[in-house]
Structure formats: C-alpha cells, structure tokens
C-alpha positions in Angstrom: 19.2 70.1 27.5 20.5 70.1 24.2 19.2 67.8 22.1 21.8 67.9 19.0 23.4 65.0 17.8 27.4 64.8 17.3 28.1 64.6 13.8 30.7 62.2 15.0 28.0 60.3 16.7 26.4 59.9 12.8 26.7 56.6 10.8 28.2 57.4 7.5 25.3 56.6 4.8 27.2 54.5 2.4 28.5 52.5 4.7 24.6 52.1 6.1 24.1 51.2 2.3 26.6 48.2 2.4 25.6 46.9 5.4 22.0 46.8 4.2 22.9 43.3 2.1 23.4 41.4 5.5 20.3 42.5 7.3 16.7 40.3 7.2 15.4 40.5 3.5 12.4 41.0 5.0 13.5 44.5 6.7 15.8 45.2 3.6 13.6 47.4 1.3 12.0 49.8 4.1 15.5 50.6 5.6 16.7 51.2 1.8 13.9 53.3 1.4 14.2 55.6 4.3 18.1 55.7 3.7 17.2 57.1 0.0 14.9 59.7 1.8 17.5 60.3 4.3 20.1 61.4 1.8 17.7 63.8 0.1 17.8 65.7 3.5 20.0 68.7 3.7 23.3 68.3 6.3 22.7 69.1 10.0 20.9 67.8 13.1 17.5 66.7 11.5 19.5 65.1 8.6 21.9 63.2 11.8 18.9 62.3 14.0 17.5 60.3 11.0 20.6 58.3 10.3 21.1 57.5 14.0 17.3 56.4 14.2 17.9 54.4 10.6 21.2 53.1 12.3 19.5 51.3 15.3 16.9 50.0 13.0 19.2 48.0 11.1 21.7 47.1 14.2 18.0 45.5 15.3 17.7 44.0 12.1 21.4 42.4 12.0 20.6 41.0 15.7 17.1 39.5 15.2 18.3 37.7 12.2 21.7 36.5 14.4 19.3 35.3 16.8 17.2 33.6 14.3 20.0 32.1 12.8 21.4 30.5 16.2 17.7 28.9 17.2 17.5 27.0 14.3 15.9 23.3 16.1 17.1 20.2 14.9 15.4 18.6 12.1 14.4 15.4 11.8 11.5 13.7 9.6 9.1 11.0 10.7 10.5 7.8 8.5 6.9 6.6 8.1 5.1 9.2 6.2 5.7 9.5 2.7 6.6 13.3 2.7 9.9 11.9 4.7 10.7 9.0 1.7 11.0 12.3 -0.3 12.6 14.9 1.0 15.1 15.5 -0.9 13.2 15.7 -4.3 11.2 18.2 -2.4 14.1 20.6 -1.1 16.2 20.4 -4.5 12.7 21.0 -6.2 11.9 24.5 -4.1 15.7 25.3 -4.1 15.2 25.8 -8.1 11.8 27.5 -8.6 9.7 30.1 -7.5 6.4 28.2 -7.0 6.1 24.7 -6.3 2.8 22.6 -6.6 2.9 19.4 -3.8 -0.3 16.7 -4.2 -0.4 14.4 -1.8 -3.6 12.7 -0.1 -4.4 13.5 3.5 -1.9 11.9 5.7 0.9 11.9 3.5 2.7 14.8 5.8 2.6 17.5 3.5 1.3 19.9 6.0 3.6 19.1 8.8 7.1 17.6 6.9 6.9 20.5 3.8 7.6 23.6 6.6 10.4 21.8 8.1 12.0 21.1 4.6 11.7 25.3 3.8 13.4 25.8 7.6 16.2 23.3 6.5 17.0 25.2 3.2 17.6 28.0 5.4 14.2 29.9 4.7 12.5 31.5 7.6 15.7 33.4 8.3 15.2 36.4 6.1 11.5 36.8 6.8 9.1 34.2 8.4 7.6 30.9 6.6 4.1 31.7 6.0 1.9 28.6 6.0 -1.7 29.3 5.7 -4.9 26.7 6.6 -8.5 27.4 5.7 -10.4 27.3 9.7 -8.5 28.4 12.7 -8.5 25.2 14.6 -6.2 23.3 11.6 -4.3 26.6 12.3 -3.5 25.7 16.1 -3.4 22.2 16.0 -0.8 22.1 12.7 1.2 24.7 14.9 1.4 22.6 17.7 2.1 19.5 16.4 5.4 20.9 14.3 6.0 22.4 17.7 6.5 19.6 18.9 8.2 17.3 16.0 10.9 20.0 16.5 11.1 20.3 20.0 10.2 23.8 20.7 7.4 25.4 22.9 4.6 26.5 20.4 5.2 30.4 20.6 9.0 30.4 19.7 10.6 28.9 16.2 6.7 28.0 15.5 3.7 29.6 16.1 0.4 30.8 14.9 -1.8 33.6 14.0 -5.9 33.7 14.3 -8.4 35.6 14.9 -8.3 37.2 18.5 -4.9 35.0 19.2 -1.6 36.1 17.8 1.1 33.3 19.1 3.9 34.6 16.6 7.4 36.3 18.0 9.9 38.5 16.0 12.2 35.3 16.3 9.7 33.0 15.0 10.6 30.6 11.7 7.3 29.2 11.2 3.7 30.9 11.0 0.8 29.1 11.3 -2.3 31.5 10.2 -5.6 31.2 8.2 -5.8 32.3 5.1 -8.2 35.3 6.5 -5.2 36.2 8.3 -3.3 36.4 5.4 -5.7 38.3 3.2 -6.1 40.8 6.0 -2.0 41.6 5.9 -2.4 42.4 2.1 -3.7 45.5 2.5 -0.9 47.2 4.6 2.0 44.3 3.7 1.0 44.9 0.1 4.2 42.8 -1.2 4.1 40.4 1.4 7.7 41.1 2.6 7.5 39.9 6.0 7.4 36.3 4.4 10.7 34.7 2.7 8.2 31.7 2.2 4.5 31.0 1.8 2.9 27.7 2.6 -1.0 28.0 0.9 -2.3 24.5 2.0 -5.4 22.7 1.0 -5.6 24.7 -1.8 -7.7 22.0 -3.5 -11.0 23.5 -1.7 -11.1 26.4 -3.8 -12.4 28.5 -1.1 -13.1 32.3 -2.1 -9.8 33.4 0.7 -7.8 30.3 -1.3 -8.5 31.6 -4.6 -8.2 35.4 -3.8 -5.0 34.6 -2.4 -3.1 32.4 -5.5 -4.5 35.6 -7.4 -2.3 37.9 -5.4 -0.1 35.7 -5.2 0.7 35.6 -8.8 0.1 39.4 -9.8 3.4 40.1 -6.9 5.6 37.4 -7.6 7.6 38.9 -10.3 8.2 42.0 -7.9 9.3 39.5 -5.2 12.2 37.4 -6.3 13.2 36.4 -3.3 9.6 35.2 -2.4 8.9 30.9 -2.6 5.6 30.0 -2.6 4.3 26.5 -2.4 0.8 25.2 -2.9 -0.2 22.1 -1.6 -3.1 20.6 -2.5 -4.9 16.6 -2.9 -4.6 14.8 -5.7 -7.5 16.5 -7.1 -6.5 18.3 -10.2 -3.3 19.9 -9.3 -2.4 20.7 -13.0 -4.7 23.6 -12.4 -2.8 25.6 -10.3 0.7 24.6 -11.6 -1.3 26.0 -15.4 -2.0 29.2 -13.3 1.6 29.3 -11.8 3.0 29.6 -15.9 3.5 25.6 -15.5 5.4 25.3 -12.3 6.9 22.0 -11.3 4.2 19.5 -9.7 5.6 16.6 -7.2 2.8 14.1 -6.3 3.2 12.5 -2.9 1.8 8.6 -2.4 -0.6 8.8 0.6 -0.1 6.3 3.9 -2.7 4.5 3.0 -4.4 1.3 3.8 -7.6 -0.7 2.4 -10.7 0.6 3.1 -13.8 -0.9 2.6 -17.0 0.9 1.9 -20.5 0.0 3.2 -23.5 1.7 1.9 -26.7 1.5 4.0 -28.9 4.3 2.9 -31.3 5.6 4.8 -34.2 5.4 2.4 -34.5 1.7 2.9 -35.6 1.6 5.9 -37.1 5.0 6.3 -39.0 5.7 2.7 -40.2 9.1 4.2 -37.3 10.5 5.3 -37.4 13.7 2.9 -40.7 14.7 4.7 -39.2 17.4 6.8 -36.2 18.7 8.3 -37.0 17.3 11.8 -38.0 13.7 10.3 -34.6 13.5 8.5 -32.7 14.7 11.2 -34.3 12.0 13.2 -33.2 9.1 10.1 -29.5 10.0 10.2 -29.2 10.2 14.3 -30.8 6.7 13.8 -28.9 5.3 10.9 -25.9 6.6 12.6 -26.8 4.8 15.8 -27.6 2.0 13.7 -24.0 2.1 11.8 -22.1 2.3 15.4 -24.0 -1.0 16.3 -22.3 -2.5 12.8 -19.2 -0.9 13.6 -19.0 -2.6 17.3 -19.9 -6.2 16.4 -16.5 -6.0 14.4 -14.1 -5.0 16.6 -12.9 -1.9 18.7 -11.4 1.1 17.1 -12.4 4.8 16.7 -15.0 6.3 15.1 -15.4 9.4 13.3 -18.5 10.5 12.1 -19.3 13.4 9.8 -22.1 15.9 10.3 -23.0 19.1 9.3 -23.2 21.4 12.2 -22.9 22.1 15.7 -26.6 21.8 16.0 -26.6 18.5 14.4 -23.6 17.5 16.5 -25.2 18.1 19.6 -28.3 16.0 19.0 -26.2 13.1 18.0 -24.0 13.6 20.9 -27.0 13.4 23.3 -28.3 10.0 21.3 -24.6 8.4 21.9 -24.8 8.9 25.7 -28.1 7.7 25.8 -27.8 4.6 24.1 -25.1 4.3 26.8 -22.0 2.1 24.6 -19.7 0.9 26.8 -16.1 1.8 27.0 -17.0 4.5 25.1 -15.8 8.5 24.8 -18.0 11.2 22.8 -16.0 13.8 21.7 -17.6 16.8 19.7 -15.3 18.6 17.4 -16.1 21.8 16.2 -15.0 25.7 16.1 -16.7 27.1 19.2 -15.4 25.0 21.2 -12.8 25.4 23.8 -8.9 24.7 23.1 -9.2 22.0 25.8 -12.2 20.3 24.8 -10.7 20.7 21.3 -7.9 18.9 22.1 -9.6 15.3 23.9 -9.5 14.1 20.6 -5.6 14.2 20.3 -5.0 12.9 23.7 -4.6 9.0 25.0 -7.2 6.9 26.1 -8.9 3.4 26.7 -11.6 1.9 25.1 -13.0 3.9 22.1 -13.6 7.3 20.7 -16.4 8.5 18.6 -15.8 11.7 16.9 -18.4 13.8 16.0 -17.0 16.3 13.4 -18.4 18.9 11.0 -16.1 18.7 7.5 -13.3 20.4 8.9 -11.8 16.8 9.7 -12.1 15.8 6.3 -9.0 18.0 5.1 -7.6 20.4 7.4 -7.4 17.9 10.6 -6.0 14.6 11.0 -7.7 12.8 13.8 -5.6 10.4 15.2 -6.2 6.7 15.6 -9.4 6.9 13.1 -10.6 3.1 12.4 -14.3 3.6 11.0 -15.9 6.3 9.1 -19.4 7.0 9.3 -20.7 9.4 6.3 -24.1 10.9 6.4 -23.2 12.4 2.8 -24.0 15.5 3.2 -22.6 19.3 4.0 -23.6 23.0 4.5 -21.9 24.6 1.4 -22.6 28.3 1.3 -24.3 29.1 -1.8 -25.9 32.4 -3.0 -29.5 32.7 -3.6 -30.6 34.8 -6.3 -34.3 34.3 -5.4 -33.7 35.7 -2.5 -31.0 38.1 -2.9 -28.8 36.1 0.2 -25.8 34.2 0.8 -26.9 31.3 2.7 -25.8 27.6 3.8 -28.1 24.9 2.8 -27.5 21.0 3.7 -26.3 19.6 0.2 -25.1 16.2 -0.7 -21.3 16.1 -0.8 -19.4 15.2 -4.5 -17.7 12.3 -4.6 -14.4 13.7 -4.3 -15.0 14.9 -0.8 -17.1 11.8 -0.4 -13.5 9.7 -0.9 -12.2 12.5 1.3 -14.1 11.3 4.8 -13.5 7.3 4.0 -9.9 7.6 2.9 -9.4 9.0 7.0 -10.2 5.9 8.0 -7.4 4.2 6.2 -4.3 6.0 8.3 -3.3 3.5 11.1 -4.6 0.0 9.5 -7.4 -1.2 7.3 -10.4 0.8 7.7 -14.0 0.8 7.5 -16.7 3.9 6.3 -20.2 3.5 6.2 -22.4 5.6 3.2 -25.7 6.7 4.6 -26.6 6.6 1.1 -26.6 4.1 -1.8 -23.7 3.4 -4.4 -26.0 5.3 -7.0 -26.7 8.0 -5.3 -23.0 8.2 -5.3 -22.0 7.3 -8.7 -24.7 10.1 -9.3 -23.1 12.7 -7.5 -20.8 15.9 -9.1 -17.2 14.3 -9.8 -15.6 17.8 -7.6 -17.7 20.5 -5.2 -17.9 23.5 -7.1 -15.3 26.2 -6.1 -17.3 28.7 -3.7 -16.2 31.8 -6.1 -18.6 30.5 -8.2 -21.2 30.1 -5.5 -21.1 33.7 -4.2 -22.3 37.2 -5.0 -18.9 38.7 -6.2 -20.0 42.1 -5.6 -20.4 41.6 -1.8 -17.3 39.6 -2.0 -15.2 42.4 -3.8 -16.5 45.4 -1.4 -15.9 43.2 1.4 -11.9 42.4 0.7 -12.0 45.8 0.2 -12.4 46.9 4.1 -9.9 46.2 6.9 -12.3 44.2 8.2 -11.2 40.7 6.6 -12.7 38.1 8.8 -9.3 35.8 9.5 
C-alpha cells in the first residue's frame, strides 16, 4: 500500500501560519514551533506527512477551544460574601495587570468567588485556570464546592489534580491542584503554557512549595505576556509579595466576620506538672479539652472545632469524646489519611452537634461549615531542621499569634462565636507576631536536590 501523501491532500504552510492566531494560546507556541521546523524540510512526502500531522493538531486545537468556549456555566456570585460586594473592582483590577495581590481573611470567598471572576473575563479558554492549595484535601473540597456554585459535575468545567487522582479533562476551565502538583509540571511545562491563569492561594503560609513557586513565577513572567497570576493571601503582610511582584496592585477584602470572644483557660492552672512528659501533657490537653466542651455546652448548642496536632493526637481525643458519651453529639476526625467519605461528614447536614477534631489544615485551607466554638490547644507540628542532629523533623511548637487569630477567627463565620486558649493571655501576648516561613526552617541543600528530581511530592 502506498503510503504517499497527495500534495493536493497538503495544508498550504502560510495559511497554517494564519490560522495559528485563532487556536488555544496555550497550544499556540508548540504548533508555531513545529511549523518553523516543518518549513526547514525539503519538498516531498516526509515534508507533506508533517504538515498533514501539524494540520490535525491545530484543527484539534480550534475544536477543543470551540468546545470550551460553548460550556462556559452560568456565573453567579453568592451576595453574602464579601468577594461578591466586589467583583467588579476585582475583574477590572486583573483585566489591567499582570499579577494581582487579593488579602482577605478566611471566609471572605476569595478562594471560591476569585476563579469564577477569571472564567467570566473569558480566561480559562486559551489555557486552563490554574489554582493551587497547599494539602490535597483543600484541593478536592475547593474543587467541589465551585463545582457546584456553577452547576457542573466536578470533572468537567472544574476539576482537580493530586497526587494519585487526576480529575482534570482537556475541556476543563478550572484546575484545582496543590502546589506540589504544580512544582512537579515545571520541569517538563517549563513556561507554564498550559495555564492562561494561575490562582497561588494561601500564599501567606510561606511554605517552601509557596515560595519556590512565586520565585518561578516571577523569573517567567516577562516571557509569558499572556500569563495572569494572582496571589491571594490573609491580611498578613501582603505588601510583601506585591514588593516581590515590582509593586503590583493589592485589593484587601473585608472578612464575614462576627464577634468572637476569647476564653483563656490554661492548662497549667490546674495541672502545674504538665511539662513532665509527653504522655502527661497529652493527658492535660485531652482533659482540658474535655473540660472546654463541658464550658462550651452549658452555653448553648453549636459546632465545635478543635485544633490538634496530629492524627495520633486526634485519635485519643476522639476515643475520650465517645467515652464521655455527650449527647446529641457527632465526632468527626478530619485529617489527610482519611477516606473521601469520611472526609466529607463534616460538610454534610445533621442534628444535634458536631465536634470537629482537625490538625491545622482547617485553619486556612478548609472552611468547615457551621463552626460556633473554637477550642485551641496552641500548639502545632512545624517542621524544622535540626542541625544537632543533622534531620528535618516535626516537633510540637506553640503556634504565633497570627495563626493563633487564625483558629478563633473560624468560629466567627455564621454568628457570634466562641474559642477557648488552652493557654493564658501572656503566654500569648509572648508569642512570635508571624510563624517563621519554612524556607528558613529547612536544609536548603536537601531542599534544592530534591526539586531537582521528577519526584516532586504533589
């Protein structure tokens, strides 16, 4: 069988060259490229074969965008969070810069509203909105939730990358990832030009992937033109990334926010010897927690959310909830390994009352829903290299006072809230203003040859 190709058959390359301005921006570059290489070739059947193959490429192209172009969801914006009061601000701000910096506290809408204001300025079209989250379960959830404000099955105009689950489809406008995910692409997407739009959320925790990232970021920018990039962080020193960005425009979103008060009842009071080992003080917070739920249901109902720093720890206080046998009362543990489903009891209805049992992923990344009281042990594993001992590891530390306003300010979402300090107002008032940002916690060299492998862990 012959396998020559009709010179009739053959696109015509200029006319492949005009056409390239109306295909995905994201595709536009590698089809340029490979038309350039094309034309180098001399005339006959290997030369035609590589225009035909070129030609389909860029017919797929024109089609995928169509298609993207006609599933465009409706958009519509919650009227109660303050992302929605601003909208417009917002839209005309991105329309007119490269990189945009958006503070807002927790529960303003940033992370859900800011996507859907990119879709409506017609991004997501020419690439995909990239919106990264710093743990995989903020990934899903976010996903799902936008999912659903636009009326979509999660999978289709939104969905999300992790590690082991890829939900993302060449029509998608929206993907959800962690930053892991993202770092990962760098190394074979070194421009980033499957993205018309990245979302770098909760860029306030300054986590190595975060910083690594807006460092990238910034070295590709002026190579990608086309490319908006938005940062969105808490009100906690936002001039520092918009300084990085060569002073790019900073809006500051008002949190839905309502009073909260704050109870300190330290453990020490009542148990002077709490320090004496790891068991004993393990023992003081289960009870000072058990002691703080008591507080909390002489007032009135509402759920609970209660910080702690690990699944081990989460465990034990689960089992000391169920034993104390509350009434009317659910125990839901929140944390990584867990299933999807069991993941998701916390989101779904219910009667009587919830107490959440969360490591600090809930106090940034995940809104919990219907949050009342806050219960705050005060402390955290932050990962912290040891030069003694030549090792990163993850000791229990006390929490700075900006995460510390982090966990109560979740209580303040629905109506006036509650959180309980398992430590005193000094202790407090002595604590670090701001967590130190973990690239200054870490053995660079370690980090460096790791982001040099394929092996990013997303």
């Amino acid at each position: 069988m012959s396998t020559e190709v009709s010179s009739s058959a053959v696109p015509e390359i200029q006319s492949m060259f005009n056409v390239l301005l109306k295909v995905k921006g994201c595709d536009r570059n590698r089809l340029k490229n490979r038309l350039i290489n094309a034309k180098k070739l001399p005339n006959g059947d290997k030369k035609n074969k590589v225009l035909v193959q070129i030609a389909l490429h860029i017919e797929k192209s024109l089609a995928n965008k169509q298609i993207k172009l006609n599933t465009v969801p409706d958009i519509s914006y919650p009227e109660a969070l303050p992302v929605s009061q601003n909208v417009d601000k917002i839209s005309e701000t991105i329309k007119n810069n490269q990189v945009v910096i958006i503070a807002g506290e927790t529960g303003s809408g940033k992370t859900t509203q800011i996507p859907k204001i990119c879709l409506e300025l017609g991004r997501g079209i020419d690439g995909i909105i990239g919106h990264t989250q710093p743990r995989r379960i903020a990934a899903r959830t976010v996903a799902t939730r936008i999912a659903e404000e636009l009326n979509t099955k999660l999978g289709n105009s939104v969905g999300y990358k992790v590690r082991f689950n890829d939900m993302v489809d060449e029509h998608s406008h929206i993907k959800l990832m962690t930053d892991g995910i993202l770092l990962a692409e760098m190394q074979t997407d070194r421009l980033l030009r499957q993205y018309d739009t990245l979302i770098i959320d909760e860029a306030h925790e300054r986590s190595l992937n975060i910083d690594f990232i807006l460092g990238y970021i910034k070295q590709i920018l002026p190579k990608r033109p086309d490319l908006k990039v938005i940062i969105t962080s808490a009100t906690i020193d936002p001039e520092r990334f918009s300084k990085h960005f060569n002073n790019a425009p900073i809006i500051e979103v008002t949190g839905r926010t309502f009073p909260v008060d704050i109870l300190y009842r330290p453990l020490n009071e009542s148990n002077p010897n709490n320090s004496d080992s790891g068991q004993k003080e393990d023992v003081d917070v289960i009870s000072g927690i058990l002691n703080a739920v008591d507080e909390l249901s002489d007032t009135s109902n509402g759920d609970i959310l209660i910080f702690l720093n690990g699944e081990r720890e989460i465990r034990d206080t689960a089992s000391a909830l169920e034993k104390a046998n509350l009434r009317h009362t659910n125990v839901l543990p929140l944390y990584s390994r867990l299933t999807v489903q069991e993941q998701n009891k916390i989101f779904q209805p219910h009667s009587g009352r919830n107490i959440v049992l969360a490591t600090n992923v809930a106090e940034t990344s995940l809104t919990v829903p219907g949050i009342r009281y806050v219960i705050d042990p005060g402390t955290a594993r932050i990962s912290r290299y040891s030069y003694r001992t030549k090792v990163q590891r993850l000791p229990i530390e006390a929490i700075s006072q900006a995460s510390a306003n982090q966990r109560s300010g979740r209580c303040g979402r629905v109506s006036a809230g509650v959180c309980i300090r398992l430590y005193s107002e000094d202790d407090f008032l002595g604590r670090p203003e701001f967590t130190d940002p973990e690239i200054v916690r870490t053995n660079l060299a370690t980090v460096i040859l790791h982001r040099n492998t394929t092996n990013v862990s997303a």
